[in-house]
C-alpha positions in Angstrom: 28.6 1.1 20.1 26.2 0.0 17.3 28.1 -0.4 14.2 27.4 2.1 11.3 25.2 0.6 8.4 24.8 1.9 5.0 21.7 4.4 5.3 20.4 3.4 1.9 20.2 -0.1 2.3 19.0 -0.2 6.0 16.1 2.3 5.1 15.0 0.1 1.7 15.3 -2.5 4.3 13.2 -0.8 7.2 10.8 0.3 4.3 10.1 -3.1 3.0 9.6 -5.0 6.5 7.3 -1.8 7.4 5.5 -2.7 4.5 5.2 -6.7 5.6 4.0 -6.1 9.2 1.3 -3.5 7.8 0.1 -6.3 5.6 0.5 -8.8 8.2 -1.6 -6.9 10.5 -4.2 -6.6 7.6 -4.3 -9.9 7.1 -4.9 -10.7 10.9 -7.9 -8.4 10.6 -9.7 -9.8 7.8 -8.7 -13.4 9.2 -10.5 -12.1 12.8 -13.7 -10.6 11.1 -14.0 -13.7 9.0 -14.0 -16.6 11.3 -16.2 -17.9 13.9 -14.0 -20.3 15.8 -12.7 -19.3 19.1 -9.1 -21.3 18.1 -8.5 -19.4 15.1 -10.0 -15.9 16.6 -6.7 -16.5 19.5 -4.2 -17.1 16.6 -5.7 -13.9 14.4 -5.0 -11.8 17.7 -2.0 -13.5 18.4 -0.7 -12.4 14.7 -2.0 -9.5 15.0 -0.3 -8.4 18.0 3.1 -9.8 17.2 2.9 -7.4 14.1 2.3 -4.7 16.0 5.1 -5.2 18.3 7.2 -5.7 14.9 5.8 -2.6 13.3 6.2 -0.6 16.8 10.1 -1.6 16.5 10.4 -1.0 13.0 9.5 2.8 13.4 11.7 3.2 16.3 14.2 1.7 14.1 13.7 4.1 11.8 13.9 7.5 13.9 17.0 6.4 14.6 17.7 6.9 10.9 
């Protein structure tokens, strides 16, 4: 059984990391539309998808709430 977590501080928790994927996927996006190189295009989608499997967790996270 999942252990019971102070609501307050696990949703000004959720909140915040919500906050830091949404900026991370932003700053994949203006990394992608502002390079050329085909190395750096992979690691921009790369980032870019790992925040939205972050972000994608974090909400599920918090409907659980």
């Amino acid at each position: 059984e999942k252990q019971k977590e102070n609501p307050s501080i696990t949703k000004g928790f959720s909140q915040k990391s919500d906050q830091d994927c949404q900026q991370a996927i932003n700053d994949a996006w203006l990394g992608l539309q502002n390079t050329n190189e085909p190395d750096l295009i992979d690691r921009y989608i790369y980032d870019m998808n790992a925040a939205n499997v972050r972000y994608r967790f974090l909400l599920k996270e918090m409907r659980e709430l």
